[in-house]
C-alpha positions in Angstrom: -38.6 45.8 -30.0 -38.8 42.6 -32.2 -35.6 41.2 -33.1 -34.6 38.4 -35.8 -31.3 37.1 -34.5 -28.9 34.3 -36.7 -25.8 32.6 -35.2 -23.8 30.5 -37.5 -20.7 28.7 -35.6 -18.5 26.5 -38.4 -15.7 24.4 -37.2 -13.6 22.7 -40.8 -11.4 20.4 -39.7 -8.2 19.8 -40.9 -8.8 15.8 -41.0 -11.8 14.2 -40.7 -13.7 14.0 -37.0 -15.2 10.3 -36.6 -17.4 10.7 -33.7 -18.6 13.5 -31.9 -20.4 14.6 -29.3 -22.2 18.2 -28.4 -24.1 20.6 -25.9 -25.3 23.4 -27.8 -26.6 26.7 -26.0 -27.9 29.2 -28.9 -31.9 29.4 -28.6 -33.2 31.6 -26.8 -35.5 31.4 -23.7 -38.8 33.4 -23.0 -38.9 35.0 -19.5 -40.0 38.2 -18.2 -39.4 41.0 -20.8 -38.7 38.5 -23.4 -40.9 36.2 -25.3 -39.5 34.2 -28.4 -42.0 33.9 -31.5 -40.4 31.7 -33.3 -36.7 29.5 -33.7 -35.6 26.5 -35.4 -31.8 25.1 -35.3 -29.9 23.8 -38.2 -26.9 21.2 -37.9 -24.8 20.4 -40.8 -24.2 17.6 -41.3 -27.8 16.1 -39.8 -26.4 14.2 -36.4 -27.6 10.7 -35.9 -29.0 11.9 -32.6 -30.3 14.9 -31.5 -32.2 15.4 -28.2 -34.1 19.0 -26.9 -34.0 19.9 -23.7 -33.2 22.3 -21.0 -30.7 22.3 -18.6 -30.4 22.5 -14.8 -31.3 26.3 -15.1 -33.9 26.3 -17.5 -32.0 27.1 -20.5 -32.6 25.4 -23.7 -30.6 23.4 -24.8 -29.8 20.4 -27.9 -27.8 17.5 -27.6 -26.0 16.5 -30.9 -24.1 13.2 -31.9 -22.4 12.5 -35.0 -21.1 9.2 -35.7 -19.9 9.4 -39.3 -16.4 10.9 -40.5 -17.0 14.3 -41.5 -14.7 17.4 -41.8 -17.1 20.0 -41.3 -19.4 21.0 -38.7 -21.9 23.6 -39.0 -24.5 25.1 -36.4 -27.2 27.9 -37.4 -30.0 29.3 -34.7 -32.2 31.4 -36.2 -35.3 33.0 -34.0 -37.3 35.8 -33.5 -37.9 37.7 -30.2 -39.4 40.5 -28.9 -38.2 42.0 -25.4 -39.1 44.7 -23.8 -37.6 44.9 -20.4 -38.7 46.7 -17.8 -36.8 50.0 -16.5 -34.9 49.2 -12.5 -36.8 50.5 -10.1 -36.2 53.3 -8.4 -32.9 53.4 -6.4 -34.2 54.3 -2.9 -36.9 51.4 -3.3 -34.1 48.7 -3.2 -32.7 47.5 0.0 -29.4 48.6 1.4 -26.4 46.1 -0.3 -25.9 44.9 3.7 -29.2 43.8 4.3 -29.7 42.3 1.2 -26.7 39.9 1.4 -27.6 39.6 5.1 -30.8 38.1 3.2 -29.5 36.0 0.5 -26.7 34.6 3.2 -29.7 33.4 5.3 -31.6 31.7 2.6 -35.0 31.0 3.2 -38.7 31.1 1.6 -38.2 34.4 -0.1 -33.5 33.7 -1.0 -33.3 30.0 -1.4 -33.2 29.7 -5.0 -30.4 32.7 -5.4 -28.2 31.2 -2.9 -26.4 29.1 -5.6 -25.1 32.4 -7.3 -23.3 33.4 -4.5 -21.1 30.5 -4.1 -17.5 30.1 -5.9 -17.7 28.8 -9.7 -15.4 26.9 -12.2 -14.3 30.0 -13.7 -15.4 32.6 -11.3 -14.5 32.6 -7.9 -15.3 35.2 -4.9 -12.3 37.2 -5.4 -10.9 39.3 -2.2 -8.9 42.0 -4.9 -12.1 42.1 -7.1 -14.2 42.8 -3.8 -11.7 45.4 -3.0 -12.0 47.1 -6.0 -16.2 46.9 -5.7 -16.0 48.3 -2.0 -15.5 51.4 -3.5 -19.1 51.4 -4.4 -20.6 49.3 -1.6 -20.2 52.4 0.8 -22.2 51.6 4.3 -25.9 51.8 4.0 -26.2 52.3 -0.1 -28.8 50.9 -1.9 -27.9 47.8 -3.6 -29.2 49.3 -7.1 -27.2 52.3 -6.4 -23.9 50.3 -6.0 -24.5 48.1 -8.6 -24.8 51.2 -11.1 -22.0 52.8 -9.7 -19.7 49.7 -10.3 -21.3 48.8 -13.6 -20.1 52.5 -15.0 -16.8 51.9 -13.1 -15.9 48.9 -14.8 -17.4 50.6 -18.1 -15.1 53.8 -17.5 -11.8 51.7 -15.9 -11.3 49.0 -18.1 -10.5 49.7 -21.8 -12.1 46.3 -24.4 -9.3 44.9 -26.1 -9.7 41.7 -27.9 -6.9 39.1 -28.3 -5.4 39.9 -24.5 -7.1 37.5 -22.9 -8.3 34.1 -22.5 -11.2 31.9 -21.3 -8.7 31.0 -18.9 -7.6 34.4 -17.9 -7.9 34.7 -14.1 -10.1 37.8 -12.6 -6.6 39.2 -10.9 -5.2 40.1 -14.1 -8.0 41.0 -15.6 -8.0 43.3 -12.7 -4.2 44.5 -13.2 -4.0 44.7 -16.8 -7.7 46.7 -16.9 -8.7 45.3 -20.4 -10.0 42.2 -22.0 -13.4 41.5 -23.3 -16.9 41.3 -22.1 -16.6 37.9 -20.0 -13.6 39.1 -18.8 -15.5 42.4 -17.4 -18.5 40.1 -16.7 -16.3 37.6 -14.7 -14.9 40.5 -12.8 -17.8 41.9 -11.5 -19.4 38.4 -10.9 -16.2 37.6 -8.3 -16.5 40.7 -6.9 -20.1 40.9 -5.9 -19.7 37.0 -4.8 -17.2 38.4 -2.3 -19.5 41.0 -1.2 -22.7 38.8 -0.7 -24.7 39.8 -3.3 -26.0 37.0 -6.1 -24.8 37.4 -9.5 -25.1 35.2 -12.3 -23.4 35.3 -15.9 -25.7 36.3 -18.7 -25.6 35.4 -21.9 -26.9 36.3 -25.2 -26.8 39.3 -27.5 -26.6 42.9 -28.0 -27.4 45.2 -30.9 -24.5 46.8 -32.6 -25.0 49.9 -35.5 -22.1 50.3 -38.3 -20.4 53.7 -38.4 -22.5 56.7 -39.3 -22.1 56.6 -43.2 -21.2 52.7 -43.3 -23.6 49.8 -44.4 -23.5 47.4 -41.7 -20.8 44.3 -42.1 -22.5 40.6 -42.4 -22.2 38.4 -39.4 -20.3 41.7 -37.6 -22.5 41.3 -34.6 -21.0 39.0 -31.5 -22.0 36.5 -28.7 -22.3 39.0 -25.8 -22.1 38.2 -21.9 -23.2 40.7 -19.1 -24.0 40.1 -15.8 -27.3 39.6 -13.4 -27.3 40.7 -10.3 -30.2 40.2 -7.6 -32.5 42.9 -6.0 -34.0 41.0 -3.4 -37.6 39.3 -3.4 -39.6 42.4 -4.1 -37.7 43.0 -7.5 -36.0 39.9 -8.5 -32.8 40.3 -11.0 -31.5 43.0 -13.2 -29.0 42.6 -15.8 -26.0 44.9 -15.7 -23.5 45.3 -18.9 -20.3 46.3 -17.9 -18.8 46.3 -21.3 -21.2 49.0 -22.3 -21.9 50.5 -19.0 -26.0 50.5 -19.3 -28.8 48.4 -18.3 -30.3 45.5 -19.9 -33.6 47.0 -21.9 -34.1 47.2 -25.8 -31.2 46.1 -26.9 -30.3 43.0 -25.5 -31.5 39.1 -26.3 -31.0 36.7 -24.0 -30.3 33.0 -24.6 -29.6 32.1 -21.4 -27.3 32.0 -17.5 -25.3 30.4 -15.5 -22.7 30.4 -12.9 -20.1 31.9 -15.6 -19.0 31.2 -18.8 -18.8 27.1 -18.7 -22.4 26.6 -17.7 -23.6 28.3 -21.0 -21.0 28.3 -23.6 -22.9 28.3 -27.0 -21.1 25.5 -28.6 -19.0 23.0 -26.7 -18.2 18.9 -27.0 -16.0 16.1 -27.5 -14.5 14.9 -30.8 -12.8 12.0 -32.2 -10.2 13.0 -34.8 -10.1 16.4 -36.3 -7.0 18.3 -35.8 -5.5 22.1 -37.2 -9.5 23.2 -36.6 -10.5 26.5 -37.7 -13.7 28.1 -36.3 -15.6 31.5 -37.9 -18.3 32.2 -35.7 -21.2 35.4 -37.2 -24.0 37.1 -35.6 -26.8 39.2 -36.7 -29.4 40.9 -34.8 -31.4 43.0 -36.5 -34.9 44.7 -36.2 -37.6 42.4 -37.4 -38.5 45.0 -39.9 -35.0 45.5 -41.5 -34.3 42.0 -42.1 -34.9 41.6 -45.6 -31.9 44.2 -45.9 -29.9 41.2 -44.4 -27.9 38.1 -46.7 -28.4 35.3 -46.5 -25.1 34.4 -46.1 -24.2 34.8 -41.9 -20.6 35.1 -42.1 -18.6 37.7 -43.4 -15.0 37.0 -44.0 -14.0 40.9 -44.4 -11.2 41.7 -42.9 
């Protein structure tokens, strides 16, 4: 499937900013399954500075620097991408969940460089009532892939999405109690539980296709910033990424900009400013199929209520 994707985030400010300083996270990166055909970035207004990069795990990434007052701020990533994941293999093929955190615990040639994602975060932590919840899944000698779907439709089936309840800042345990939130808040839930068991997970960003109501014309800018999570196999079949909001596998359907240890290592958009005040942000997302995008606006965000 080839995708064209546009993210526009626009801060206005209710008095002017004087300096500022960003990170932004919104192109996407080729990997396995995924290879970007083209992308460009447009920052309004121009910053005085702007330096491309990637950061510490491979993601792409733009440094931006303003210097002169101005009371808008404007970022819009537009790229196209084809993906075409590969189906998880077969369940039996994967190593029991024991001896594959038995594995990633011991590091080595074949676990060193997942042993990071098993470690306490910022804002996701091993988390003893998470694991609890997980253990339900992680039955003695299951295949990894097996528990891993099992608590992937749990979490799918358990927690209801309800935007507005929660916060960045909303800790796993009441994510846990009050069983709703949104897709970090499932993400960071099932991150902090399979820390706790031993298996490596990391926090996925990206996108994920959305269709309007059958007999609706699809809203502008109604598609969203998405986060799932990636959880590792073991050296013989590497990562597979696991949506809990939607209770499916990571195939057609999904772009990915980029991971990290949770939310803070990849947040699309995030600085420091000098001034501002009363800001109001409008974030809109589109990903559409390369060969329905002339059916698309130009215009990203759709104020509809």
């Amino acid at each position: 499937m080839i995708y064209r994707v546009r993210h526009l985030t626009r801060y206005a400010y209710g008095s002017p900013v004087d300096l500022a300083a960003h990170i932004v996270h919104v192109t996407p990166r080729d990997l396995p399954g995924q290879s970007v055909r083209w992308t460009r970035l447009e920052v309004t207004p121009p910053p005085v500075r702007r330096v491309d990069g990637v950061d510490y795990f491979g993601n792409l990434i733009a440094w931006l620097y303003h210097e002169a007052p101005h009371s808008s701020f404007d970022v819009l990533a537009e790229s196209e991408v084809e993906v075409a994941f590969a189906p998880p293999p077969p369940e039996d093929a994967t190593l029991s969940w024991e001896d594959l955190a038995a594995l990633a615990r011991a590091g080595g040639a074949s676990a060193w460089q997942v042993a990071e994602f098993l470690f306490d975060s910022p804002m996701c932590a091993a988390n003893a009532a998470a694991g609890d919840y997980a253990a339900l899944s992680f039955t003695p000698g299951r295949s990894v892939l097996a528990a891993l779907l099992d608590l992937n439709a749990r979490i799918y089936t358990d927690f209801r999405f309800r935007a507005g309840v929660t916060t960045l800042s909303t800790p796993v345990e009441q994510v846990l109690a009050r069983r709703e939130g949104v897709c970090q808040d499932f993400t960071h839930l099932m991150i902090s539980a399979l820390r706790w068991i031993g298996v490596p997970a990391r926090y996925m960003s990206g996108y994920i296709r959305t269709r309007p109501p059958p007999g609706q014309a699809r809203r502008l800018g109604s598609d969203q910033s998405h986060a799932w999570v990636g959880a590792w196999l073991g050296p013989a079949h590497g990562w597979i990424g696991l949506d809990p909001t939607n209770g499916i596998v990571m195939r057609d359907e999904h772009v990915v900009l980029g991971w990290g240890r949770d939310y803070a290592d990849i947040s699309p958009v995030h600085g420091l400013i000098l001034g501002g005040g009363n800001d109001k942000l409008k974030v809109g997302v589109d990903l559409v199929p390369a060969d329905e995008w002339e059916d698309v606006p130009s215009e990203p965000i759709d104020d509809t209520p």
